[in-house]
C-alpha positions in Angstrom: 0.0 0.0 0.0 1.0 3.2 -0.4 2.5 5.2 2.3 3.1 9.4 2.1 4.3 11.4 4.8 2.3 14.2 6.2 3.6 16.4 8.7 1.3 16.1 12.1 0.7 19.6 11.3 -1.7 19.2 8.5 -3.9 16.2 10.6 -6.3 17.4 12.2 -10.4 16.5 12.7 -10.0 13.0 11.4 -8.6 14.5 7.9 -5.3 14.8 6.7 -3.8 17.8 4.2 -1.4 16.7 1.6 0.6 19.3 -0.5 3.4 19.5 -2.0 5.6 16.6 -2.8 3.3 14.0 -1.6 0.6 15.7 -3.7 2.8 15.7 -6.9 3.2 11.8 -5.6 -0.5 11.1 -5.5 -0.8 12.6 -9.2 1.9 10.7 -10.4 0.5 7.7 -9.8 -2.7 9.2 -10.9 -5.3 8.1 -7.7 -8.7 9.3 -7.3 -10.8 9.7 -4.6 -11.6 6.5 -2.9 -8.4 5.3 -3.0 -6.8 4.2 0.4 -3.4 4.5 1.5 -1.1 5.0 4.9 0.0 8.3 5.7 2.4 8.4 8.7 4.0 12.0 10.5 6.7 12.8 12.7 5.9 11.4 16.0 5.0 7.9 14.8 1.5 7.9 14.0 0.5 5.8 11.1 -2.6 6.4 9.6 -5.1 4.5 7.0 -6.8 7.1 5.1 -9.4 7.3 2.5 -8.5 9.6 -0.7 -11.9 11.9 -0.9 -10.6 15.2 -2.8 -7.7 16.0 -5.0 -7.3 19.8 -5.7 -5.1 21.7 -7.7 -3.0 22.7 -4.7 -4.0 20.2 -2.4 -5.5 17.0 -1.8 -7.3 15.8 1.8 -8.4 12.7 3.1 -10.4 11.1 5.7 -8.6 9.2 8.2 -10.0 5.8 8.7 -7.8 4.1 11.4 -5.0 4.9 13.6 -2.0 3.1 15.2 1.3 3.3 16.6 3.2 0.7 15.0 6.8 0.1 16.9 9.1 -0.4 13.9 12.1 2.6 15.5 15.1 1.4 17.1 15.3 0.9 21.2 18.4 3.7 21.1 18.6 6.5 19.1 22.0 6.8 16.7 23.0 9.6 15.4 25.7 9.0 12.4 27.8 11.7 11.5 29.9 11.0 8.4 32.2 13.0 6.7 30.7 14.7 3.4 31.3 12.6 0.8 31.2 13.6 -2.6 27.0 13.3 -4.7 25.9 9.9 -5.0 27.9 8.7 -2.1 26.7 10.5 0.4 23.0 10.1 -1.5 23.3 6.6 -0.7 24.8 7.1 2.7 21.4 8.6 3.7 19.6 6.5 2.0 21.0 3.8 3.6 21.3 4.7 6.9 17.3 5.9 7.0 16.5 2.2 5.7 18.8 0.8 8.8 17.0 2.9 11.7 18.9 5.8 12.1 18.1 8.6 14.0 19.9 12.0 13.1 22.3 12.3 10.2 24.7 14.9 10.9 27.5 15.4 8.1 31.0 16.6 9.7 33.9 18.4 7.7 36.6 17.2 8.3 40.7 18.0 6.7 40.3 15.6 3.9 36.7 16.3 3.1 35.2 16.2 -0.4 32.2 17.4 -1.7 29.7 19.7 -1.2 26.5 20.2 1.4 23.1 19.3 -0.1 20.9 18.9 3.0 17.4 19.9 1.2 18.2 16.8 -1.3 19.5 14.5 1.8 16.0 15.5 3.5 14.3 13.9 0.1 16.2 11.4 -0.1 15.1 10.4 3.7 12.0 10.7 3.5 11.7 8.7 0.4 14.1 6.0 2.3 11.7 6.4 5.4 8.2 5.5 3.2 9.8 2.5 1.7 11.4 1.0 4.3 7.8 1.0 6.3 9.9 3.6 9.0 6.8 5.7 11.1 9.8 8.6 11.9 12.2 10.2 9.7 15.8 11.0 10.4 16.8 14.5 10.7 19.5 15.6 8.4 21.6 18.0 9.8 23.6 20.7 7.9 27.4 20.0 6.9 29.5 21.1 10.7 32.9 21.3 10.8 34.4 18.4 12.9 35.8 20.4 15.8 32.5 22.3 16.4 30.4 18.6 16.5 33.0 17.1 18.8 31.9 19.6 21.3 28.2 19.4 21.3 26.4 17.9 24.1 26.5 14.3 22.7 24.3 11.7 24.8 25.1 8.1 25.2 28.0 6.8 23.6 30.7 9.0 21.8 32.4 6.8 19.1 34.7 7.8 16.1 35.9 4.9 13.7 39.2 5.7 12.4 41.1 2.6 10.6 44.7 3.5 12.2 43.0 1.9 16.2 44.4 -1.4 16.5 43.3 -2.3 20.0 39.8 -0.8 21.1 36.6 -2.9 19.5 32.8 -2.4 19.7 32.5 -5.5 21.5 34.6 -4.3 24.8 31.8 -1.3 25.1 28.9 -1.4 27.0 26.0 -4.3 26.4 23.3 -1.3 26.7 22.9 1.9 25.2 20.2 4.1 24.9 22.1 6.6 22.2 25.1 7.0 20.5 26.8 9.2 18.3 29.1 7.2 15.4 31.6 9.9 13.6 32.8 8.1 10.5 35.9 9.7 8.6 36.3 10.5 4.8 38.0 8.9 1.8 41.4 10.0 3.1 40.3 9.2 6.8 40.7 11.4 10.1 43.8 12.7 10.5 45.7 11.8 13.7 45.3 15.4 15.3 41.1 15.1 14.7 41.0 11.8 16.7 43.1 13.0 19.7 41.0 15.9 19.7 37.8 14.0 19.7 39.4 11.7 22.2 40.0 14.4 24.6 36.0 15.0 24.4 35.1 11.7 25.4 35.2 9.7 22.1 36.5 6.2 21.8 38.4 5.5 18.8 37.0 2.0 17.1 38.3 0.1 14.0 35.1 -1.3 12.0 37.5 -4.0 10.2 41.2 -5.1 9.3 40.5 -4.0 5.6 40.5 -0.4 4.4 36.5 0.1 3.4 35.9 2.7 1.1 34.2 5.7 3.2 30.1 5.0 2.4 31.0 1.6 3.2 32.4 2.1 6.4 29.5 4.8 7.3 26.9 2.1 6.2 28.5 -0.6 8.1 29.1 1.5 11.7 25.4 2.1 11.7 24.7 -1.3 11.0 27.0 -2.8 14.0 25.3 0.0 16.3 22.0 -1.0 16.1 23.2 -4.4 15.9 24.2 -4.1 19.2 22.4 -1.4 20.8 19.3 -1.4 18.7 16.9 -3.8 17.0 19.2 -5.1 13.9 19.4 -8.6 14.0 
């Protein structure tokens, strides 16, 4: 069934508002009134609605049942990997919003590449979030320069991957976390100088493997070991 997402905004009186991209959706696929589909908002309502007017600007429908379906994570992970350049970091958010992810919050970092796109990474999650059957969609965060996210009042766990660790692995950390933050390095990786500074913050330094994975990989596989552990992966 189709499933659109509708800001909690525009619910109201057992009828829900669609505009804008979801609207241009609905023509698309060219439904007329009568048609049912799921609509789902930011807090994690889900609800089956009934098609009964598509306008010109906007289309409404009447909501027929409503639930709270628990498909989120038990912790909440915020993945922060370095910008990568276009379809890499496209598939980066992609992926991670299909995983369970929470925030996505792109760092810059001495060997970045690329350039910040956070209205197309915003898409590109909520398209992830309707397909993947997700009632919540990750917030994408605006390109921050490494030092400045270091600092922020992370809660939970404070991890940075960086392949030159040889000792520290995910497994000696806690069995039980309720968040984390997982700070995954570019193509050219963190240099020494950016870990000891994170370090100093209260990061641990991980290595995800004895290979070198290229840098989507390595953001796509630290989010997957996270909820592994501390989520509902698995």
């Amino acid at each position: 069934m189709l499933r659109l997402f509708v800001p909690s905004a525009d619910t109201a009186g057992g009828r829900v508002r669609i505009t804008g991209a979801e609207l241009r959706h609905l023509r698309t696929l060219r439904l007329r009134p009568g048609a049912v589909l799921v609509v789902f908002d930011e807090h994690g309502a889900e609800h089956e609605v009934r098609l009964e007017r598509l306008g010109g600007r906007e289309a409404s429908a009447a909501i027929l049942s409503t639930a709270r379906p628990e498909r989120e994570p038990r912790m909440a992970l915020v993945l922060a990997p370095a910008l990568l350049k276009g379809a890499k970091m496209d598939l980066v958010v992609e992926k991670a919003t299909e995983i369970g992810v929470a925030r996505i919050a792109p760092v810059l970092s001495r060997h970045t590449i690329g350039a910040g796109h956070p209205e197309r990474w915003r898409r590109i999650a909520v398209a992830a979030a309707k397909q993947s059957g997700r009632t919540a969609v990750p917030s994408v965060d605006a390109p921050v320069a490494l030092a400045d996210l270091v600092r922020q009042p992370w809660s939970g766990l404070r991890l940075i991957f960086w392949e030159a660790e040889r000792t520290a692995r995910l497994a000696d950390l806690p069995a039980h976390s309720d968040a984390a933050i997982a700070v995954v390095g570019p193509e050219g990786g963190f240099a020494s100088e950016e870990v000891e500074d994170a370090r100093a913050l209260g990061f641990t330094a991980l290595r995800l493997a004895p290979r070198i994975l290229r840098a989507e990989t390595a953001a796509i596989v630290a989010a997957t070991l996270c909820l592994q552990r501390w989520g509902d992966l698995g």
